[in-house]
LUMTI-923527 format. One record per atom (N, C-alpha, C): atom name; residue number from 1; x, y, z; residue in one letter. Coordinates in pm, whole numbers, plus 50000, padded with zeros to 5 digits. Layout:
# LUMTI-923527
SITE atom   n    c1    c2    c3 res
SITE   CA NUM     X     Y     Z   A
...
***
This chain:
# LUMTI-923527
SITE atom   n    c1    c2    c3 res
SITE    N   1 19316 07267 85286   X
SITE   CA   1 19386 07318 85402   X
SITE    C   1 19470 07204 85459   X
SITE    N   2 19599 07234 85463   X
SITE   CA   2 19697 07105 85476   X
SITE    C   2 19751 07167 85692   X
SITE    N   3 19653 07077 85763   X
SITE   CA   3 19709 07056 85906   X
SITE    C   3 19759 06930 85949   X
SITE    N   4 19841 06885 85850   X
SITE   CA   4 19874 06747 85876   X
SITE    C   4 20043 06785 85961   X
SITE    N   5 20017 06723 86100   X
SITE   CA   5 20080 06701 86170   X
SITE    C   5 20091 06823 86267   X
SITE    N   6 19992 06879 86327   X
SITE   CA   6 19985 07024 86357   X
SITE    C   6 19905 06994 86491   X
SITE    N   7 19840 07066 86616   X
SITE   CA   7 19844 07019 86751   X
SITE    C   7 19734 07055 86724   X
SITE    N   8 19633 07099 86623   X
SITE   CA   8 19474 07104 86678   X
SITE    C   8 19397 07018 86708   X
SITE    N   9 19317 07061 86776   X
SITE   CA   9 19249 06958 86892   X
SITE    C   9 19132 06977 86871   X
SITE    N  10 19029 07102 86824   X
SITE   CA  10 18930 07126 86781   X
SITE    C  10 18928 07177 86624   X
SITE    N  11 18776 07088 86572   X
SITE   CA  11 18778 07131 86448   X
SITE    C  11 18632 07210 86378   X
SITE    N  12 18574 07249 86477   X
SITE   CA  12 18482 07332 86491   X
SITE    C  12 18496 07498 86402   X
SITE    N  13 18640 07522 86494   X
SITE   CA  13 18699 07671 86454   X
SITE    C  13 18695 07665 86279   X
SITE    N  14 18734 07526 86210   X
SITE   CA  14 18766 07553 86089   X
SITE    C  14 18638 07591 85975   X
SITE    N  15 18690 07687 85830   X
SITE   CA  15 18614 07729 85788   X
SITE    C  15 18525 07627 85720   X
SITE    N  16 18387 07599 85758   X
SITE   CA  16 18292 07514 85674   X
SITE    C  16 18280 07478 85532   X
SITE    N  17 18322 07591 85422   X
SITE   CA  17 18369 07581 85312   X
SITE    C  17 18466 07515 85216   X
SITE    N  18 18579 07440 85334   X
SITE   CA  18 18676 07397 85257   X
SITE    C  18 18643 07285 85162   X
SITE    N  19 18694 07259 85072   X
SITE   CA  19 18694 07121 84984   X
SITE    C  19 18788 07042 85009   X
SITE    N  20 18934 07053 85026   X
SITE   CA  20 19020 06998 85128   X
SITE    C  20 19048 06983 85242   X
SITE    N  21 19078 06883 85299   X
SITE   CA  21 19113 06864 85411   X
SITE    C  21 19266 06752 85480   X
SITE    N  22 19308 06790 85488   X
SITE   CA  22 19450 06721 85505   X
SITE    C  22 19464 06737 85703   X
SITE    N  23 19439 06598 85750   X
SITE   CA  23 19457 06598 85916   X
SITE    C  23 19547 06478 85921   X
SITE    N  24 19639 06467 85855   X
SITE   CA  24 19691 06311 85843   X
SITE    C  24 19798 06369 85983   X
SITE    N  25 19836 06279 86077   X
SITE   CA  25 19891 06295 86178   X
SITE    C  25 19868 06382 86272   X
SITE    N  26 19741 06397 86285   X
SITE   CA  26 19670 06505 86415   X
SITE    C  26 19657 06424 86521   X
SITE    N  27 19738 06323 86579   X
SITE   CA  27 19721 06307 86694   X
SITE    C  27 19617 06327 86824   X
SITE    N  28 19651 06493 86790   X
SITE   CA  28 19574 06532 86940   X
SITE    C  28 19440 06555 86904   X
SITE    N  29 19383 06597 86814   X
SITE   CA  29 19227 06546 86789   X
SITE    C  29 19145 06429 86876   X
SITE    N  30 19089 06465 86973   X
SITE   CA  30 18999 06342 86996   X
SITE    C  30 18892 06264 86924   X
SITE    N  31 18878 06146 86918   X
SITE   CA  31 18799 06067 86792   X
SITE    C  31 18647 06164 86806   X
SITE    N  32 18547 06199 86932   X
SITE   CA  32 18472 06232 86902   X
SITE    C  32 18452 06404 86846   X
SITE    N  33 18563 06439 86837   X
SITE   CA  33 18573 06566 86767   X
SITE    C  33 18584 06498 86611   X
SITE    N  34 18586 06437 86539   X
SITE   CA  34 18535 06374 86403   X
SITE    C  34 18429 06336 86408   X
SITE    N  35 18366 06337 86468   X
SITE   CA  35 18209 06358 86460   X
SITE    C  35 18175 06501 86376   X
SITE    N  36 18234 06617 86406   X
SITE   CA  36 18134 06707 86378   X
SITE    C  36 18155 06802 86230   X
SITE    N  37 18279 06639 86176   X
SITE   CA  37 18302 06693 86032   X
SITE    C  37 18183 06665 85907   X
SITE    N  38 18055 06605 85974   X
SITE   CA  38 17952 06663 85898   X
SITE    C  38 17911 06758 85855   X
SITE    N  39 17942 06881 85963   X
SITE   CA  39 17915 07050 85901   X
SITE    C  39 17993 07081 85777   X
SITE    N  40 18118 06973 85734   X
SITE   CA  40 18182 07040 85646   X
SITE    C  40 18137 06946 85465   X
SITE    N  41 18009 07042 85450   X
SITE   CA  41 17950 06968 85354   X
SITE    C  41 17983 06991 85200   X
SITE    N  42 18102 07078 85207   X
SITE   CA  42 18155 07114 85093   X
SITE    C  42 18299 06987 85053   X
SITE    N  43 18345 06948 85170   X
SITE   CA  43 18466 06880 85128   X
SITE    C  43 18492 06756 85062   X
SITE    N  44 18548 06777 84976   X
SITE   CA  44 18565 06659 84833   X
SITE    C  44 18702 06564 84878   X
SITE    N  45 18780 06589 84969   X
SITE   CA  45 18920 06506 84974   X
SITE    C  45 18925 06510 85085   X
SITE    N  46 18956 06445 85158   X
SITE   CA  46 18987 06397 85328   X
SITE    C  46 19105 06344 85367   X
SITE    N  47 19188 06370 85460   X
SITE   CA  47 19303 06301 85467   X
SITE    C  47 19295 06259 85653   X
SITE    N  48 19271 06173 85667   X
SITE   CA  48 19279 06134 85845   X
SITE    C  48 19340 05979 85838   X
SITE    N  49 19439 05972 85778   X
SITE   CA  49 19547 05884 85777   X
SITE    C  49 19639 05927 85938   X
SITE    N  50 19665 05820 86013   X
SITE   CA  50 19687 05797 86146   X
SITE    C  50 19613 05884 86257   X
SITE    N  51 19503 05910 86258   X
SITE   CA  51 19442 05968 86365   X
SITE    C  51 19346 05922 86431   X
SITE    N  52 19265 05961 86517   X
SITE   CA  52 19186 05869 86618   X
SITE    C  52 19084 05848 86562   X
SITE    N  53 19008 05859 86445   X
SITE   CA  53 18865 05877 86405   X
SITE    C  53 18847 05692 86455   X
SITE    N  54 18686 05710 86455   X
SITE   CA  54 18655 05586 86520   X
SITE    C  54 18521 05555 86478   X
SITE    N  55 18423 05637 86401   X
SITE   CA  55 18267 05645 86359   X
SITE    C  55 18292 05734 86245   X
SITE    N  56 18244 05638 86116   X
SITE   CA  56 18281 05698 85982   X
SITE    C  56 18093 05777 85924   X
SITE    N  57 17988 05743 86062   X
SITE   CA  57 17908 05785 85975   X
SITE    C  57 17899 05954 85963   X
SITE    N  58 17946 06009 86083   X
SITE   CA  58 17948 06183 86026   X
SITE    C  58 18048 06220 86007   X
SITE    N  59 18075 06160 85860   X
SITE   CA  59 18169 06229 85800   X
SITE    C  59 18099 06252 85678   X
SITE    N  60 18128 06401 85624   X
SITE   CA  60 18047 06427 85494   X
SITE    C  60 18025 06361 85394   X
SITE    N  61 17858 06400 85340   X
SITE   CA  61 17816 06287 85210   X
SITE    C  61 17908 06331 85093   X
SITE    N  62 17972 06423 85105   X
SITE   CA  62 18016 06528 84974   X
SITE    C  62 18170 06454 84927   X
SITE    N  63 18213 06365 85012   X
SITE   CA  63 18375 06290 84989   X
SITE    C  63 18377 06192 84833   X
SITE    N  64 18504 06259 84764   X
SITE   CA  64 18519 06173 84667   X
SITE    C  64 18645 06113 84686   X
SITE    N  65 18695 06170 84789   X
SITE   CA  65 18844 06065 84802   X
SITE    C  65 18849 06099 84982   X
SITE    N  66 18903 06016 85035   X
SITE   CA  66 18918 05955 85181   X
SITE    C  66 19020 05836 85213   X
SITE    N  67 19100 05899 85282   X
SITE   CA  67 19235 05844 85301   X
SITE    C  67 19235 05801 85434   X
SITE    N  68 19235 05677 85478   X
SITE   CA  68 19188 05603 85632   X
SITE    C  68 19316 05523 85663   X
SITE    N  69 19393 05534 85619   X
SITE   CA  69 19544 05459 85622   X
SITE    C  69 19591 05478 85761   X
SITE    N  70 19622 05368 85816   X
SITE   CA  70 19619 05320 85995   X
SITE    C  70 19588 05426 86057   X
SITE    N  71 19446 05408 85998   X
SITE   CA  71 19307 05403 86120   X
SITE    C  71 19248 05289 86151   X
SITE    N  72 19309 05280 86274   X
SITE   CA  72 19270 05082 86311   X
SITE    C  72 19153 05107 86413   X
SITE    N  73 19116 05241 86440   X
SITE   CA  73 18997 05193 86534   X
SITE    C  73 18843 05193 86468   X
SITE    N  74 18883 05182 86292   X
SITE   CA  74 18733 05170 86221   X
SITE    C  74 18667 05098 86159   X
SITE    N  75 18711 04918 86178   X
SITE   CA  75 18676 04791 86142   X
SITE    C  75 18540 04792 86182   X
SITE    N  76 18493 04833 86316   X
SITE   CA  76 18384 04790 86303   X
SITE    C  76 18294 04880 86258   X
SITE    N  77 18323 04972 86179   X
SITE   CA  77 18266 05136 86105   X
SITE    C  77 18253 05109 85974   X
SITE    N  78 18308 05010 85884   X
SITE   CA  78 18353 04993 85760   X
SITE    C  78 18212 04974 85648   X
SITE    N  79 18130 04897 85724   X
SITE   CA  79 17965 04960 85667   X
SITE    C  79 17927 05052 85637   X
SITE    N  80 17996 05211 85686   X
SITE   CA  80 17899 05298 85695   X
SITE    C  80 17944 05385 85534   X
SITE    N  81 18073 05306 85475   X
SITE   CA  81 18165 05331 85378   X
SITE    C  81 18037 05338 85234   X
SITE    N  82 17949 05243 85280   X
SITE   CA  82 17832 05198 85220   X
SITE    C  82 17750 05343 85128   X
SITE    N  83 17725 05433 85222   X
SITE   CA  83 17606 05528 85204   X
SITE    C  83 17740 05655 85155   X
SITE    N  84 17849 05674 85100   X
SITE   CA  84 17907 05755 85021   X
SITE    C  84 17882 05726 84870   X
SITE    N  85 17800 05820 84853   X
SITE   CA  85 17734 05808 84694   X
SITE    C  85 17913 05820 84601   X
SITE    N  86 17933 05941 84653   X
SITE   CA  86 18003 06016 84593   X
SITE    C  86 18156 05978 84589   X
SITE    N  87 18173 05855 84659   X
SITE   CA  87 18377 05835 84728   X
SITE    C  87 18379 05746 84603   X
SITE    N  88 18471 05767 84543   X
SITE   CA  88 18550 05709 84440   X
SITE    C  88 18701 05656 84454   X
SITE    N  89 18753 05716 84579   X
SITE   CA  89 18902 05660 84636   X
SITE    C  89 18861 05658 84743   X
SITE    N  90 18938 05513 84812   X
SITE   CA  90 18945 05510 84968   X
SITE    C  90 19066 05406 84941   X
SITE    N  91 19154 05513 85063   X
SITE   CA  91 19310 05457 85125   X
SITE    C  91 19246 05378 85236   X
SITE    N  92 19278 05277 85241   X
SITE   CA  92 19231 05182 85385   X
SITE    C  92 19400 05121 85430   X
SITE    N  93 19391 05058 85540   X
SITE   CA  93 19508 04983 85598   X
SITE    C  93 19507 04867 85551   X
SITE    N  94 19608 04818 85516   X
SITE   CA  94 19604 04680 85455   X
SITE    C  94 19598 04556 85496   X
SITE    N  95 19515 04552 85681   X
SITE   CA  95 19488 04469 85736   X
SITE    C  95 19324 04436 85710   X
SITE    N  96 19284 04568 85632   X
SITE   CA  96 19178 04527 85612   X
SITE    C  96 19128 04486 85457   X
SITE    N  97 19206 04452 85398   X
SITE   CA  97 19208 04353 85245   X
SITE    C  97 19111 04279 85203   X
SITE    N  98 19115 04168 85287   X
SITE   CA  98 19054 04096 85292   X
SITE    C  98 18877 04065 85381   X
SITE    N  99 18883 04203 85467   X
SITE   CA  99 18730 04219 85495   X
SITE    C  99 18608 04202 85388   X
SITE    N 100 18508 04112 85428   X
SITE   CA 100 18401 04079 85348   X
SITE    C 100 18323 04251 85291   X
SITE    N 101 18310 04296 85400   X
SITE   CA 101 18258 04444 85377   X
SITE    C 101 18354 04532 85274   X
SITE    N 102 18483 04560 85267   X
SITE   CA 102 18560 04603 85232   X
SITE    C 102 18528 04541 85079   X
SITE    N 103 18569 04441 85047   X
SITE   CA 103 18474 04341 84889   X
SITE    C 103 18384 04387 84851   X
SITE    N 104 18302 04383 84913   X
SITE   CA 104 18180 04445 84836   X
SITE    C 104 18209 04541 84853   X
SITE    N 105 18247 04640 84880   X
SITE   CA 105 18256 04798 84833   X
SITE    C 105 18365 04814 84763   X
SITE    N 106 18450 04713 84639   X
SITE   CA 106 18553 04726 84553   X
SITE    C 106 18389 04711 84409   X
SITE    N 107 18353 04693 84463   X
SITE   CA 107 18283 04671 84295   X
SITE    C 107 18226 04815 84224   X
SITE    N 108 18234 04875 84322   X
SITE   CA 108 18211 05059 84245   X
SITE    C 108 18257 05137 84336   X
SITE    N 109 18393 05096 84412   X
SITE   CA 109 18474 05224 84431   X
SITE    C 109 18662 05195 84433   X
SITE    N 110 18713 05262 84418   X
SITE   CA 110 18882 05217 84373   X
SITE    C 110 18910 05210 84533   X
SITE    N 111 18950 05138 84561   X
SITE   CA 111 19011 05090 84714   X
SITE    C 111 19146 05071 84695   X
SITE    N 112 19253 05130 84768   X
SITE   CA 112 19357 05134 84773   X
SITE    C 112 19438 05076 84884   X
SITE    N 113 19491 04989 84918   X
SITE   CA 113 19520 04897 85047   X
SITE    C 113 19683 04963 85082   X
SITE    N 114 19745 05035 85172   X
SITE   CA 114 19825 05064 85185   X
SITE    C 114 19911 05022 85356   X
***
């Protein structure tokens, strides 16, 4: 489901089922409304490239790709990158390159610095 760049503000309404998710430029989302994208335990692709997210741990175990590209308020979240069995891509900002945490999580997952 592609709402990238679209004025929703709650993400509750959306259907629990999806496997996609595309929020890249949702603005008006408040960070703790990404909290409650744990219910969405089906979704395999994530897109929250420029939006407020700020706490990466409830976000679903089910992600094999996750796109975080200037999301600058999740440096100090970048641990929680840890406990995704399943993420095989992560878009990060390229201020964070050189993070020690960020290193160790290149040794079994493709990190993409953009």
């Amino acid at each position: 489901l592609d709402l990238s760049n679209t004025r929703i503000a709650k993400l509750a309404s959306l259907p629990k089922s999806l496997m996609i998710l595309n929020l890249k430029d949702c603005q008006d989302v408040p960070a703790e409304e990404f909290e409650k994208l744990d219910a969405f335990s089906h979704i395999k692709k994530l897109d929250l490239s420029n939006t407020r997210i700020a706490k990466l741990a409830s976000l679903p175990k089910s992600l094999k790709v996750l796109d975080l590209r200037n999301c600058h308020f999740i440096d100090q979240e970048l641990e929680q990158l840890k406990v995704f069995k399943h993420l095989h891509q992560i878009y990060l900002p390229k201020t964070f390159e050189g993070n020690p945490i960020v290193q160790s999580l290149q040794l079994n997952k493709n990190i993409i610095f953009i």
